[in-house]
MARMIFI-358805 format. One record per residue (C-alpha): residue number from 1; x, y, z. Coordinates in steps of 0.25 Angstrom, whole numbers, m for minus. Layout:
  seq      u      v      w
  NUM      X      Y      Z
...
# end
This chain:
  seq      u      v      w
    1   m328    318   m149
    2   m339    308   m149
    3   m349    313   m138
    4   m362    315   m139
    5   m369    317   m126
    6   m382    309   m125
    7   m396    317   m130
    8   m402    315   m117
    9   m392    323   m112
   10   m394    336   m121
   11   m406    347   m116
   12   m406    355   m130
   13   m396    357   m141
   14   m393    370   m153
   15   m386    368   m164
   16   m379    381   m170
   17   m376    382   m183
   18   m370    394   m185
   19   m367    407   m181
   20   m361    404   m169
   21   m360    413   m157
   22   m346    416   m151
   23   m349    407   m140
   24   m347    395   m149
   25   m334    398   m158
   26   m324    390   m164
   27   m337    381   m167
   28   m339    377   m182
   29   m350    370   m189
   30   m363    368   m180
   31   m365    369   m165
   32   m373    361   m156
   33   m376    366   m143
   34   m381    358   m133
   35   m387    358   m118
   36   m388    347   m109
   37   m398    341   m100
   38   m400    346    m85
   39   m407    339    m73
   40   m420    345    m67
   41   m426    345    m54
   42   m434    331    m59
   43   m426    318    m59
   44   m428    315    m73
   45   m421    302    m81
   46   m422    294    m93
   47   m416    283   m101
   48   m415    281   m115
   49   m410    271   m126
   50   m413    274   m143
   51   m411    260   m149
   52   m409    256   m164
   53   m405    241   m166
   54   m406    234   m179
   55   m416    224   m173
   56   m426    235   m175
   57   m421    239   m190
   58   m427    233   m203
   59   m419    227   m212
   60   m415    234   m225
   61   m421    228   m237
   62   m407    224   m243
   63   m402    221   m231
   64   m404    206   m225
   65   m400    210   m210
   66   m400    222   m203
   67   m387    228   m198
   68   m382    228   m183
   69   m387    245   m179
   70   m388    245   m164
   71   m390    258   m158
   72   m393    261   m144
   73   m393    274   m137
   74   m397    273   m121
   75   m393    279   m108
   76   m401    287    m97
   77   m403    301    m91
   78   m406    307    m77
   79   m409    321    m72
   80   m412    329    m62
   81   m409    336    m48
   82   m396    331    m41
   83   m399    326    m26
   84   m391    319    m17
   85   m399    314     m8
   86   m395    319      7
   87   m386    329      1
   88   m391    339    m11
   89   m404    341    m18
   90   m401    348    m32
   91   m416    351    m34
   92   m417    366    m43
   93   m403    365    m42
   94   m394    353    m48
   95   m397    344    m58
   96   m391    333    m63
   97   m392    325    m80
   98   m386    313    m84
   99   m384    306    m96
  100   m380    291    m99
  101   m380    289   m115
  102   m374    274   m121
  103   m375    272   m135
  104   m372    260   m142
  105   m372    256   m158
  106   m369    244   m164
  107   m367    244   m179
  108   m365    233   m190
  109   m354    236   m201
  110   m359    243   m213
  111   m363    232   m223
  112   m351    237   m232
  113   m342    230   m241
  114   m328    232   m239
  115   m317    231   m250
  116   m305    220   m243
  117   m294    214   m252
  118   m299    202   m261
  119   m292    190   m257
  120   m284    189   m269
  121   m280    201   m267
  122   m273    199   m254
  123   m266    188   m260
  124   m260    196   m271
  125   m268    191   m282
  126   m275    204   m290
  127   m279    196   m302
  128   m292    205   m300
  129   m286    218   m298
  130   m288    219   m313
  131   m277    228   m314
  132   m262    222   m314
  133   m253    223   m302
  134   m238    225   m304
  135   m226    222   m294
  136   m220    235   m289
  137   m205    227   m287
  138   m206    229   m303
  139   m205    243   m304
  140   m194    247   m316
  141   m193    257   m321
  142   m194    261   m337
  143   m192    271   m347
  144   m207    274   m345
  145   m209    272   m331
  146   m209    261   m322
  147   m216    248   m324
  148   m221    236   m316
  149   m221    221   m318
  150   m235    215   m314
  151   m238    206   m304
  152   m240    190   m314
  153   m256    188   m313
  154   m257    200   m304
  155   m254    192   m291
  156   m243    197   m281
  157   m235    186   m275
  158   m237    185   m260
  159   m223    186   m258
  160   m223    200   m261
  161   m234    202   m252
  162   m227    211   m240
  163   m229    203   m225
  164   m238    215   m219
  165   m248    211   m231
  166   m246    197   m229
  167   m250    200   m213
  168   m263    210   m216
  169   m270    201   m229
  170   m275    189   m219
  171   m281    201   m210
  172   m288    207   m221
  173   m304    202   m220
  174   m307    190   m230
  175   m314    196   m242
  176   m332    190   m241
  177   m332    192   m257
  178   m323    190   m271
  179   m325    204   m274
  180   m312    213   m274
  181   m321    224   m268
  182   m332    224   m258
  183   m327    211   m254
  184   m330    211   m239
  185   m344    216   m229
  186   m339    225   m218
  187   m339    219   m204
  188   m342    223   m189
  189   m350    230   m181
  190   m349    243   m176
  191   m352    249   m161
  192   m353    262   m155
  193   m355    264   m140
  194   m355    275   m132
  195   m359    280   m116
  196   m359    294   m111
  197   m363    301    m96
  198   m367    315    m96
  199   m371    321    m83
  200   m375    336    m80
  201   m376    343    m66
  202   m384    357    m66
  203   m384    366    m53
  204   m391    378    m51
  205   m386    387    m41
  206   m397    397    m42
  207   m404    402    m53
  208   m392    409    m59
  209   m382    400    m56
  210   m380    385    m62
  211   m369    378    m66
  212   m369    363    m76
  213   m359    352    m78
  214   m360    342    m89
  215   m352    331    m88
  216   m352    319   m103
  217   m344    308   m105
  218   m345    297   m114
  219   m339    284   m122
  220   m339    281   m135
  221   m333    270   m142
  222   m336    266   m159
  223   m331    255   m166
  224   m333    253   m181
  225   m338    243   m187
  226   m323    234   m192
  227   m327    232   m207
  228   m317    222   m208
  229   m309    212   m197
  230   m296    212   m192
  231   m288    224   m192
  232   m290    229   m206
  233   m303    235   m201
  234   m303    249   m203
  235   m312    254   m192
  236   m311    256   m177
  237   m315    260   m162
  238   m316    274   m158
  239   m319    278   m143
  240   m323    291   m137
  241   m322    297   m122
  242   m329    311   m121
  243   m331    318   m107
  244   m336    332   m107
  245   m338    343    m97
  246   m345    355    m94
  247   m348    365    m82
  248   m357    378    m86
  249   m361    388    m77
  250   m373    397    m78
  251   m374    411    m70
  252   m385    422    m73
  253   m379    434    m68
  254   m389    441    m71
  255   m401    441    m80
  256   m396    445    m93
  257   m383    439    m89
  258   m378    425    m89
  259   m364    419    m87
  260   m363    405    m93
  261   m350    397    m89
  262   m344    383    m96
  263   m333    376    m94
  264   m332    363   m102
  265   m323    350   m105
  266   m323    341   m115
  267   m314    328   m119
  268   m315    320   m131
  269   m307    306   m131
  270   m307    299   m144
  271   m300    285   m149
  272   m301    277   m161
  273   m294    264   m162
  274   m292    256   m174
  275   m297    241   m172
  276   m282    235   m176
  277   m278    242   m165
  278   m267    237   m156
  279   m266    224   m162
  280   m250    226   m169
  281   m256    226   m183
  282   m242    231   m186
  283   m234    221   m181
  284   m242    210   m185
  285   m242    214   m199
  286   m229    216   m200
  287   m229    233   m203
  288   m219    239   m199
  289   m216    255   m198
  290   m232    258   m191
  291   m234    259   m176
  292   m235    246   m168
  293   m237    250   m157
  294   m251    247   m146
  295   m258    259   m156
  296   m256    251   m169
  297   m266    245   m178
  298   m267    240   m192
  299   m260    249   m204
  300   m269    255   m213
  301   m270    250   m227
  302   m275    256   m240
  303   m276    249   m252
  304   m277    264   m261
  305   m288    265   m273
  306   m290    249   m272
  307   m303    250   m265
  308   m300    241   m253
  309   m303    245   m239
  310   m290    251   m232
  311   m282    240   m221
  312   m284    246   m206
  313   m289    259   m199
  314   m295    268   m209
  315   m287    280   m203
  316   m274    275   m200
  317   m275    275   m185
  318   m275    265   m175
  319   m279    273   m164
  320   m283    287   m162
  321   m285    293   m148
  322   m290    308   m144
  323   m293    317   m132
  324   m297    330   m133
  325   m301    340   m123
  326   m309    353   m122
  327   m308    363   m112
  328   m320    374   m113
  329   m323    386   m104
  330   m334    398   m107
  331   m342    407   m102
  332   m352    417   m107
  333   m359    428   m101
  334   m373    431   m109
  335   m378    445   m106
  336   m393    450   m110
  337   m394    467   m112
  338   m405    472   m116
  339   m408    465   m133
  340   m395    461   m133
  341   m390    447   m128
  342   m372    446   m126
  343   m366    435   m122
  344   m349    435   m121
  345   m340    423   m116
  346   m326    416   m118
  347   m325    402   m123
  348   m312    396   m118
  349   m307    380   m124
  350   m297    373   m121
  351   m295    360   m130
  352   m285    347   m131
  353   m284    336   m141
  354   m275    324   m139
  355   m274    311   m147
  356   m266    301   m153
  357   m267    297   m168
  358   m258    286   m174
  359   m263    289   m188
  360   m257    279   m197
  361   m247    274   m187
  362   m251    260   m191
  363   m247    262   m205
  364   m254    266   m219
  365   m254    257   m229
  366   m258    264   m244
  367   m257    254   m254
  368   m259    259   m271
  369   m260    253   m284
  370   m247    259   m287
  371   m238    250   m279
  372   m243    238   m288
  373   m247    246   m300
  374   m239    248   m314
  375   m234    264   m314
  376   m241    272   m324
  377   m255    263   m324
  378   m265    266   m313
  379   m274    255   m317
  380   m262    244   m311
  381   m260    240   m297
  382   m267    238   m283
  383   m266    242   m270
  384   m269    231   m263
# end
């Protein structure tokens, strides 16, 4: 998932590396440990914001203005002894934290250039292919092999354009240069936002006796800069819903005994939606065979080894959406004899995963040179 709790909220972190102790199997790569804030007996609060804008940048020296970067970081804390006035002091025995985090950044689209058809392209008109094109309703066959007959002038006739072609070329994005390639400035802006609670409740019952509960939620939502308008962009929305849990409970039983109790919950909701979402690309356009139902978006479409951006979603999905859930209970008792320290335990997880993925429901389009190229020479044809 997506959450990361505030750093206002994290007392001390350890990052193991290796050799991992029991206690953390079915753990690979690194291991960050971490170990939240607690109240004291001192109301204590704070509020912060980290800025970075693009008012405050200087200008490249190639650059004649400055991108759109707009980060902002801000939220609040507040700490201490839990009292109800009339009802409970919590003084040298229950504390509360908590944690309100908002972050939000606002992004230009890179200043790339995107490769889009050349208008004469899209009107059948290859004269600047430079390679000829031939008409696959040709085809013979020959003693040799097969062979083609090219297309007069290297111009197919709009009559044999199919009708789902003749529907998607007016929402393709007009072309800012001549050039057959990086023909077009990539568009948009990006944003990211994102709020998140985090609260935790300490109390002591004596000494040897204390029990904590953490509490996180949060919301995240991205959306990519679209590159190019319409719904031929490639890019889309994602969204996140995080909520963990935890309860631990601390109990020296003795002095060179120590009891540590966790019980644990975590969820993870994940969506991504493509921006042609919902709109019955299909049906407008005239495909058929896809899914057209409230989930569908526009079909992806490669143009293969022609080095032209791809038509719609870059994966092939329209929408993606994903629970998953972790259930995690443990308990370790850590002994101290003599030189020796021993620590034993049981680490018990349940977890779930649920999700729905239309990959490709939409269609897949690959187009080669081989559909309009002479068989037997490589250097004939276009996939457009």
């Amino acid at each position: 998932g997506s959450a990361r709790p505030s750093v206002e909220t994290i007392g001390e972190f350890k990052l193991i590396r290796a050799n991992f102790n029991a206690e953390y199997g079915r753990t690979g790569g690194g291991l960050q440990i971490f170990t939240t804030r607690s109240g004291t007996n001192e109301l204590h609060g704070a509020v912060f914001d980290y800025l970075r804008n693009d008012k405050l940048d200087a200008r490249g020296f190639f650059q004649r203005t400055r991108p759109v970067n707009r980060q902002n970081e801000f939220g609040a804390s507040l700490g201490g002894p839990v009292w109800l006035p009339g009802l409970y002091n919590g003084k040298n025995r229950t504390f509360f934290y908590f944690v309100y985090s908002g972050f939000r950044f606002r992004q230009g689209a890179a200043n790339a250039l995107l490769n889009v058809l050349p208008n004469d392209y899209r009107q059948g008109n290859f004269t600047r292919l430079g390679q000829a094109i031939y008409d696959p309703a040709t085809t013979t066959s020959t003693a040799s092999g097969f062979t083609r007959t090219p297309f007069a002038g290297n111009q197919i006739p709009n009559s044999r354009f199919s009708a789902v072609s003749r529907n998607i070329v007016p929402l393709l994005p007009a072309p800012s240069s001549d050039g057959l390639f990086n023909n077009y400035v990539s568009q948009g802006r990006g944003s990211t936002g994102a709020n998140q609670a985090n609260v935790k409740i300490d109390h002591q019952f004596n000494e040897l006796n204390r029990i904590s509960g953490y509490f996180y939620i949060d919301r995240f939502t991205q959306r990519e800069p679209e590159g190019v308008p319409g719904p031929t962009t490639q890019r889309r929305a994602t969204t996140s819903r995080n909520v963990w849990g935890r309860i631990t409970h601390d109990y020296v039983i003795n002095p060179t005994t120590l009891n540590h109790i966790n019980l644990g919950y975590t969820r993870f909701v994940t969506g991504i939606e493509s921006y042609s979402l919902g709109q019955d690309w299909p049906n407008k356009l005239g495909l058929t065979g896809v899914n057209t139902g409230a989930d569908s978006s526009f079909p992806r479409v490669q143009f293969l080894a022609a080095g032209y951006d791809l038509l719609g979603d870059f994966n092939g999905n329209s929408v993606v959406k994903q629970a998953n859930n972790a259930f995690q209970l443990n308990e370790s008792l850590s002994l101290v004899r003599g030189n020796h320290n021993y620590k034993v335990g049981i680490d018990y997880r349940w977890t779930e995963t649920n999700g729905i993925d239309n990959w490709q429901a939409n269609g897949l389009f690959d187009f080669n040179a081989l559909q309009t190229g002479l068989p037997g020479n490589a250097r004939t044809g276009s996939a457009v």
